[in-house]
DOLOLO-867147 format. One record per residue: residue in three letters; x, y, z of N, C-alpha, C, CB in turn. Coordinates in nm, 2 decimals. Glycine has a CB too. Example, Ala and Ser with C-alpha at 12.3 -4.5 7.8 and 13.67 -1.06 7.14 Angstrom:
# residues 2
  finu     n_u     n_v     n_w    ca_u    ca_v    ca_w     c_u     c_v     c_w    cb_u    cb_v    cb_w
   ALA    1.32   -0.57    0.78    1.23   -0.45    0.78    1.32   -0.33    0.78    1.13   -0.45    0.90
   SER    1.28   -0.22    0.71    1.37   -0.11    0.71    1.29    0.00    0.79    1.41   -0.06    0.57
***
This chain:
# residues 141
  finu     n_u     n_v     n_w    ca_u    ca_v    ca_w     c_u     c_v     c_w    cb_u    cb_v    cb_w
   UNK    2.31  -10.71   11.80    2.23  -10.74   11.91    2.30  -10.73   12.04    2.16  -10.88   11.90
   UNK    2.24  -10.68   12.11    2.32  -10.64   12.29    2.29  -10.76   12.36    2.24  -10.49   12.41
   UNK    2.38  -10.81   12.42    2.37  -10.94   12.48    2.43  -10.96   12.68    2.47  -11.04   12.34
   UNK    2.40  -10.86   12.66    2.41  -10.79   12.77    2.26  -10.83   12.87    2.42  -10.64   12.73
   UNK    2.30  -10.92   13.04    2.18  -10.95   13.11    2.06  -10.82   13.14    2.24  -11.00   13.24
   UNK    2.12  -10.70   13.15    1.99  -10.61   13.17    1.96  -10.52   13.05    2.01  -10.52   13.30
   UNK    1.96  -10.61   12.92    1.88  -10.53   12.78    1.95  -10.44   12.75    1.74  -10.47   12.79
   UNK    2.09  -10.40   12.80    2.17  -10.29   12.74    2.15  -10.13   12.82    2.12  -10.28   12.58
   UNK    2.05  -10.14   12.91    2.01  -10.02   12.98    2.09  -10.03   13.12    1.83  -10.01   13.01
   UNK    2.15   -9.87   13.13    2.21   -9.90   13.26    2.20   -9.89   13.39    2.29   -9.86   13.27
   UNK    2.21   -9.94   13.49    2.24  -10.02   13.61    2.15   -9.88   13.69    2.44  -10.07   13.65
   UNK    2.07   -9.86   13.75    2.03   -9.73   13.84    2.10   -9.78   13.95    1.87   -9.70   13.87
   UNK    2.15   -9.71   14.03    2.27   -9.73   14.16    2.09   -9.75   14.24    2.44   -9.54   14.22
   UNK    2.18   -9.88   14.39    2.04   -9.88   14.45    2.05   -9.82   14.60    1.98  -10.03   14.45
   UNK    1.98   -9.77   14.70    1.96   -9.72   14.73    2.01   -9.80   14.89    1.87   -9.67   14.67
   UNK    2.09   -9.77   14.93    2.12   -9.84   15.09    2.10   -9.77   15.23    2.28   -9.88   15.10
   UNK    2.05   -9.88   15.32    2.03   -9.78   15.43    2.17   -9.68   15.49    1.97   -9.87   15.56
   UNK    2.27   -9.75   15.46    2.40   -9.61   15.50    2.36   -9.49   15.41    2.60   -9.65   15.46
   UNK    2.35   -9.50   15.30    2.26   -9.37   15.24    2.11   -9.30   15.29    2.24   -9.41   15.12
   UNK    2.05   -9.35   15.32    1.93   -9.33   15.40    1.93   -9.31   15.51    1.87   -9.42   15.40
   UNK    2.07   -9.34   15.61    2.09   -9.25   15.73    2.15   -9.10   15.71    2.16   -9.32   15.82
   UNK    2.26   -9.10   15.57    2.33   -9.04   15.58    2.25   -8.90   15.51    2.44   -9.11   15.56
   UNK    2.15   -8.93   15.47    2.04   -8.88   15.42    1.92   -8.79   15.56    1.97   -9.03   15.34
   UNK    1.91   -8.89   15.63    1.85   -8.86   15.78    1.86   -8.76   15.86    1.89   -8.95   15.87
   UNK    1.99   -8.78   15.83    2.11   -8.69   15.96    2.14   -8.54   15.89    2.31   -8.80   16.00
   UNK    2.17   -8.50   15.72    2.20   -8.39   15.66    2.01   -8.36   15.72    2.27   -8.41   15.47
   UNK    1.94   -8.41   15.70    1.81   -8.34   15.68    1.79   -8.30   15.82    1.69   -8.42   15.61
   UNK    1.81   -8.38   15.92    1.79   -8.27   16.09    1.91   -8.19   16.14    1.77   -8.38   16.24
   UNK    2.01   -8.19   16.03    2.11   -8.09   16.08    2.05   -7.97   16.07    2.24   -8.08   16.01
   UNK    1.99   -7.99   15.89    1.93   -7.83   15.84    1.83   -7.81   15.93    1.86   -7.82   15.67
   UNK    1.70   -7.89   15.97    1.62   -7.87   16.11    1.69   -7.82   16.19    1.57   -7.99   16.19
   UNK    1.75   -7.86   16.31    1.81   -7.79   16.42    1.88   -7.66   16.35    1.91   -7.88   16.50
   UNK    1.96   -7.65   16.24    1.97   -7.50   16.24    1.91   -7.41   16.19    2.06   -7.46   16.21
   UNK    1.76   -7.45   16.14    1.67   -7.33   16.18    1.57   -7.34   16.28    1.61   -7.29   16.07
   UNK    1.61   -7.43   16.34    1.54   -7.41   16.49    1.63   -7.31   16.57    1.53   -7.57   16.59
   UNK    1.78   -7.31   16.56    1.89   -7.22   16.59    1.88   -7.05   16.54    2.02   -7.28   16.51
   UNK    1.82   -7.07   16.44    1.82   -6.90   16.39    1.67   -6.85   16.46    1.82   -6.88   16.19
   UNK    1.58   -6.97   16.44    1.41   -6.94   16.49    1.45   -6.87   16.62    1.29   -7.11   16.54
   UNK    1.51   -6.93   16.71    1.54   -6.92   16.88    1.59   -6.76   16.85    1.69   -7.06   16.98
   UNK    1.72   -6.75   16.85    1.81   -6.64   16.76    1.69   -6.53   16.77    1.85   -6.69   16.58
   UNK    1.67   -6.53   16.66    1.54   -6.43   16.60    1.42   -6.38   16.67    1.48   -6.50   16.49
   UNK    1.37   -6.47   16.76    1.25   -6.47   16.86    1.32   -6.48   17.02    1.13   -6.61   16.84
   UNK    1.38   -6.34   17.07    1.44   -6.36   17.19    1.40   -6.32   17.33    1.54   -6.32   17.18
   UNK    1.23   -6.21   17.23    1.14   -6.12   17.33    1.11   -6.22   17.44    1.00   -6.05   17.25
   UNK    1.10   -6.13   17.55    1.04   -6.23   17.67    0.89   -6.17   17.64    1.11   -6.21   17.85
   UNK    0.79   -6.28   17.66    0.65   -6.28   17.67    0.56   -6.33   17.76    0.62   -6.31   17.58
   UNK    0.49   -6.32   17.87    0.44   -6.32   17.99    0.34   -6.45   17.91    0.36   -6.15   18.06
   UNK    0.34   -6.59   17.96    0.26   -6.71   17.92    0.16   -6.74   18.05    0.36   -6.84   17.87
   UNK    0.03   -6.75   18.03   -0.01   -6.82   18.16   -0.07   -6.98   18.08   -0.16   -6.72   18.27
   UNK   -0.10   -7.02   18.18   -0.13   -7.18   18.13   -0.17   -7.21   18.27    0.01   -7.28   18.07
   UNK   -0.29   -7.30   18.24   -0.37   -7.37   18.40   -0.30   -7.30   18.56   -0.32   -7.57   18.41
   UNK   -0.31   -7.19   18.52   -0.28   -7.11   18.66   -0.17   -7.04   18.69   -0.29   -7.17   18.75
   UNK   -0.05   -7.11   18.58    0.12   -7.06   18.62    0.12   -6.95   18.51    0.26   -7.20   18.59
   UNK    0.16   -6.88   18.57    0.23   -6.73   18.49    0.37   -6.70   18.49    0.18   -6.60   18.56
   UNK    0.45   -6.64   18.37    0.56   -6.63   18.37    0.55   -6.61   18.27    0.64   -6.70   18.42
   UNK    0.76   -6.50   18.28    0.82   -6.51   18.16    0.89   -6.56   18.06    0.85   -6.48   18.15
   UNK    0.88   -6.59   17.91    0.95   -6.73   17.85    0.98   -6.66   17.75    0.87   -6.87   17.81
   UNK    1.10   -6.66   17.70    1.15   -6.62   17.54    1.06   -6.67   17.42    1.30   -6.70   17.52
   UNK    1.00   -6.61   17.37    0.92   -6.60   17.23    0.95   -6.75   17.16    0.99   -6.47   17.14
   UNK    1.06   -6.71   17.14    1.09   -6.83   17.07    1.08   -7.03   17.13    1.23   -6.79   17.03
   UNK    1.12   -6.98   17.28    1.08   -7.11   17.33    0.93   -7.16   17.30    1.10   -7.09   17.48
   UNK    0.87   -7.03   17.40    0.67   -7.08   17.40    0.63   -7.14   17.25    0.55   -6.91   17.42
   UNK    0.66   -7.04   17.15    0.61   -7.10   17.04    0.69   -7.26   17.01    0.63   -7.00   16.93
   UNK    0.80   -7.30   17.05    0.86   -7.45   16.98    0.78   -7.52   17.09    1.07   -7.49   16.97
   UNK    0.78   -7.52   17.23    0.69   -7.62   17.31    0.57   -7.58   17.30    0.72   -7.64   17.45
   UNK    0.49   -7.51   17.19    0.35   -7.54   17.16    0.31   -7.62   17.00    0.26   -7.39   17.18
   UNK    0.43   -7.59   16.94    0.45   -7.67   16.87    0.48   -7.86   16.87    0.53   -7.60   16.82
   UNK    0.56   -7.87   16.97    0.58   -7.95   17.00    0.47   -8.11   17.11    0.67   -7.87   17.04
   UNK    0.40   -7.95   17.17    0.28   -8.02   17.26    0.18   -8.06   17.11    0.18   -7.87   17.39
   UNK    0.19   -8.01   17.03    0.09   -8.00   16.90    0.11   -8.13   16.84    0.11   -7.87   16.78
   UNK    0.24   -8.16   16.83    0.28   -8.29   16.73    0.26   -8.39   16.83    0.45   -8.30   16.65
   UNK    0.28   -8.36   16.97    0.24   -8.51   17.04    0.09   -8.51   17.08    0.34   -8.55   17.20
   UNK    0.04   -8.44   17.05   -0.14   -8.47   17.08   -0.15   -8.52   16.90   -0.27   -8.28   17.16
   UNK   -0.09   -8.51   16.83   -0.10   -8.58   16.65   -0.06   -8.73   16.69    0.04   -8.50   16.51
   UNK    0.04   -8.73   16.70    0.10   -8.85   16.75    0.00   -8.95   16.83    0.22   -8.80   16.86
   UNK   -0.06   -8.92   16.96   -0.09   -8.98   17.05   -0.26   -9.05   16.94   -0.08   -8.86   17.21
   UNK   -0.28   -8.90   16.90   -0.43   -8.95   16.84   -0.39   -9.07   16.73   -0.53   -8.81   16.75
   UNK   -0.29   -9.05   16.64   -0.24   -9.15   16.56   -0.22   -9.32   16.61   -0.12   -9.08   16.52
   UNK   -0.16   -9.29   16.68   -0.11   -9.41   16.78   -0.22   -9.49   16.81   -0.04   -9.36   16.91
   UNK   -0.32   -9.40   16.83   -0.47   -9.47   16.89   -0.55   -9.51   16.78   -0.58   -9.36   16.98
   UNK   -0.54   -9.44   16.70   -0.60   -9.51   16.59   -0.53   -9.62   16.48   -0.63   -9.40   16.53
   UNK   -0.41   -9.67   16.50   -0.35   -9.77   16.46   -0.39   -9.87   16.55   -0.22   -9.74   16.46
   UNK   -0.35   -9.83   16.68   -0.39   -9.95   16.74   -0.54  -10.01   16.70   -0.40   -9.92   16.87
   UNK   -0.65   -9.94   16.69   -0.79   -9.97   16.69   -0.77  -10.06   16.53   -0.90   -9.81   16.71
   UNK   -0.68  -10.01   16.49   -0.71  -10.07   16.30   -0.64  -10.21   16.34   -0.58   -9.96   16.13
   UNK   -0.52  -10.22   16.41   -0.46  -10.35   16.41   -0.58  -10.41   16.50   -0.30  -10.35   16.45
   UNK   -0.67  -10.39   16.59   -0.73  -10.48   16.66   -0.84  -10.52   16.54   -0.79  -10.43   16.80
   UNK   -0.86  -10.44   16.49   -1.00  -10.51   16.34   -0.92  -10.59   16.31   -1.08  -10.42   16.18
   UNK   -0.82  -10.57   16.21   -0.75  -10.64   16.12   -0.73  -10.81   16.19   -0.61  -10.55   16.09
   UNK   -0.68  -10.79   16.39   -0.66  -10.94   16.40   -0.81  -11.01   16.42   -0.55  -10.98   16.54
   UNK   -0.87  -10.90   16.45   -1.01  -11.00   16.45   -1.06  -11.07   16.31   -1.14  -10.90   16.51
   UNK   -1.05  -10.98   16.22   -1.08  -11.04   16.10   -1.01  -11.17   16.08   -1.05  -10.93   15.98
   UNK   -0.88  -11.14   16.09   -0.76  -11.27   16.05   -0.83  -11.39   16.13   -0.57  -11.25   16.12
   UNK   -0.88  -11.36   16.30   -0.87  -11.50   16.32   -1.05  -11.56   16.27   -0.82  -11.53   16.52
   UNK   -1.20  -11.44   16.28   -1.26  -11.52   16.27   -1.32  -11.54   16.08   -1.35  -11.51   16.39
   UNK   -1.41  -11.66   16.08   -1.38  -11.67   15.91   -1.46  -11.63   15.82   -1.38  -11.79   15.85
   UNK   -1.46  -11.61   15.69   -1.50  -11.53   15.58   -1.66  -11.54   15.64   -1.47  -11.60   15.41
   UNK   -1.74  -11.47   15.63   -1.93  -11.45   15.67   -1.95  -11.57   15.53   -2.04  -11.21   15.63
   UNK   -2.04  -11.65   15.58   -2.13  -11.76   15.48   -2.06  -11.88   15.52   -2.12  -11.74   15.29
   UNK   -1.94  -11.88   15.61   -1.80  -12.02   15.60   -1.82  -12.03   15.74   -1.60  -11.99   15.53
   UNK   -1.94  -11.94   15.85   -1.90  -11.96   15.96   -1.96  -12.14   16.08   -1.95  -11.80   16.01
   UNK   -1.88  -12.16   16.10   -1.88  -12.31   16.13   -2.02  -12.36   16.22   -1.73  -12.35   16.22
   UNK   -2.10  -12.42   16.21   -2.24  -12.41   16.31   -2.22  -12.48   16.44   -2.39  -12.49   16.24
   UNK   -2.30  -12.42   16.52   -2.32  -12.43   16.67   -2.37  -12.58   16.68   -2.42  -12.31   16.74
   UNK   -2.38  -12.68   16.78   -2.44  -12.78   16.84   -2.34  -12.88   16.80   -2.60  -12.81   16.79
   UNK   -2.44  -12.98   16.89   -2.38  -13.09   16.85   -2.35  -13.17   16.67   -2.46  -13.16   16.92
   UNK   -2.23  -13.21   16.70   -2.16  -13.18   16.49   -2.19  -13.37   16.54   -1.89  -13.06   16.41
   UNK   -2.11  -13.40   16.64   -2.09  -13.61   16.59   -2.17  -13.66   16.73   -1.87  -13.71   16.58
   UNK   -2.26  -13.58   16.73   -2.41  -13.67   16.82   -2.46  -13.78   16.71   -2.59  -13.54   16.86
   UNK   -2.49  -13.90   16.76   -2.56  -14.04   16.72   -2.70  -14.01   16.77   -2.50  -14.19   16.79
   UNK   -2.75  -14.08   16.68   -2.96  -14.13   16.68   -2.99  -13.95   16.70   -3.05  -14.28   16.91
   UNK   -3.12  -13.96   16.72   -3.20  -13.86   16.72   -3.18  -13.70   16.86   -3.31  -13.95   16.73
   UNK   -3.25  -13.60   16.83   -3.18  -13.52   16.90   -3.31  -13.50   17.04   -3.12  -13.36   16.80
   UNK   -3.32  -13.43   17.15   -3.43  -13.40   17.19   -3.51  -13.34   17.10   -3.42  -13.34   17.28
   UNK   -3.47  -13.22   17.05   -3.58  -13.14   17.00   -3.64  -13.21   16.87   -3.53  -12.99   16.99
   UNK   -3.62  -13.30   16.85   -3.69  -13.38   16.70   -3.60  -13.42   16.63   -3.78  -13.29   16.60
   UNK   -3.67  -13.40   16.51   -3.55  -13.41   16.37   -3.52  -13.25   16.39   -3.63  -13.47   16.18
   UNK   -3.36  -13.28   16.25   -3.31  -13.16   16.26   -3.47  -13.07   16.17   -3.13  -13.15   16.19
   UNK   -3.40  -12.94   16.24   -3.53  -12.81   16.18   -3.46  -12.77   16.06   -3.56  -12.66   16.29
   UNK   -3.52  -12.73   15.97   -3.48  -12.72   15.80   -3.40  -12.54   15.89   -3.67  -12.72   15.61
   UNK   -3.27  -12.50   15.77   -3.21  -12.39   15.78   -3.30  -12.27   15.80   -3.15  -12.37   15.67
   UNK   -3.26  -12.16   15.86   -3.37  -12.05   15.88   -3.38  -11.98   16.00   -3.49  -12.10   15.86
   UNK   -3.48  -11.87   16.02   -3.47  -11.77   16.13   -3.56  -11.88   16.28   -3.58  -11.58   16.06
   UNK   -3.65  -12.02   16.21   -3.78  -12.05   16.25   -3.77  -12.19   16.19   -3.89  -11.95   16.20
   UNK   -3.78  -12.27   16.30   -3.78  -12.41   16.30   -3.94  -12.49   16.31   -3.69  -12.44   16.42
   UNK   -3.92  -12.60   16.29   -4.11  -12.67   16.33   -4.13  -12.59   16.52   -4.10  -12.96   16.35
   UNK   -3.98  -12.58   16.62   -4.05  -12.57   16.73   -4.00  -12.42   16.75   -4.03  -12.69   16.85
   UNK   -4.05  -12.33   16.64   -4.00  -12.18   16.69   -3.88  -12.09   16.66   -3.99  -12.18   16.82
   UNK   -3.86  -11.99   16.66   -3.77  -11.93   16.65   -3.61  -11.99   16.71   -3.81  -11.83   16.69
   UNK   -3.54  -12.02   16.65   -3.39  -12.05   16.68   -3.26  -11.92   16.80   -3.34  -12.07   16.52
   UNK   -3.25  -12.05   16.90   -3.20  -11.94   17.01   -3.06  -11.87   16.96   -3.16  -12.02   17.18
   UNK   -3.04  -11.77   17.02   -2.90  -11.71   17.00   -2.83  -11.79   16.94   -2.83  -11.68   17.10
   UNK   -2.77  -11.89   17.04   -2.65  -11.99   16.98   -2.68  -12.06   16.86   -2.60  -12.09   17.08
   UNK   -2.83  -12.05   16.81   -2.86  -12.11   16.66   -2.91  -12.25   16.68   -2.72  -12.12   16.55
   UNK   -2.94  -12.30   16.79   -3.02  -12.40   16.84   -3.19  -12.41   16.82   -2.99  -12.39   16.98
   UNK   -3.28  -12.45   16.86   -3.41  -12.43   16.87   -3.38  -12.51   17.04   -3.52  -12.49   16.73
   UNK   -3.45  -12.38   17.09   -3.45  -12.43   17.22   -3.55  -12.62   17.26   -3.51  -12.29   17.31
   UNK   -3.54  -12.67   17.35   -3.54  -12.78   17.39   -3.73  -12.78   17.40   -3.43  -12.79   17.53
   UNK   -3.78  -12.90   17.36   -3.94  -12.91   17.39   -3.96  -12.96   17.56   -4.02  -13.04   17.27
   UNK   -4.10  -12.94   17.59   -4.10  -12.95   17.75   -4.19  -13.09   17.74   -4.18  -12.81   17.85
   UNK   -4.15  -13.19   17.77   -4.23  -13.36   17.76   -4.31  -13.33   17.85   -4.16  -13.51   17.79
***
């Protein structure tokens, strides 16, 4: 019998962020050098206009800053839509589960109310439909 703490199976090496940078950095080296051969390779000049400006730009430039314009309009839409998720999410957190939500009026009023006795639960009380805030509005003496 193996009596060994992890069942005799061995140890998977684990995984540290100095490896995970050093991981980071091999992978945008290889990026930038084929962003280096892209440039390289695409050296034609090509006549770009854009909202009125005209000019010549190396091939290879125009295409990486429209690429570039491309990932930050991704970005930007992303960004906006996180935000919009984290504003549900705190609204949810702070108000409470639907059926648990706490009722409007007076909770530690003594003796009797104006508008009568209380009105039984519902859309419609003895004096009418119940106002916004879940009241039945007030009788006129």
């Amino acid at each position: 019998m193996v009596s060994s703490e992890n069942g005799g199976r061995s140890r998977e090496p684990r995984t540290t962020r100095a490896a995970m940078t050093w991981t980071a950095v091999v992978a945008a080296l290889v990026v930038f050098i084929l962003l280096i051969v892209f440039f390289i390779q695409n050296q034609d000049t090509v006549e770009v206009h854009f909202l009125g400006l005209t000019g010549p730009v190396p091939l290879g430039v125009a295409l990486f800053i429209a690429a570039v314009a491309g990932g930050v309009l991704v970005a930007v839409a992303g960004a906006v839509r996180i935000i919009q998720l984290r504003a549900v999410a705190r609204r949810a957190t702070r108000t409470p589960p639907s059926g648990h939500a706490p009722r409007s009026g007076p909770a530690s009023s003594s003796g009797p109310t104006p508008s009568g006795p209380a009105s039984p639960p519902g859309p419609a009380g003895p004096s009418g439909p119940a106002s916004p805030a879940g009241r039945t509005p007030p009788q006129d003496r």
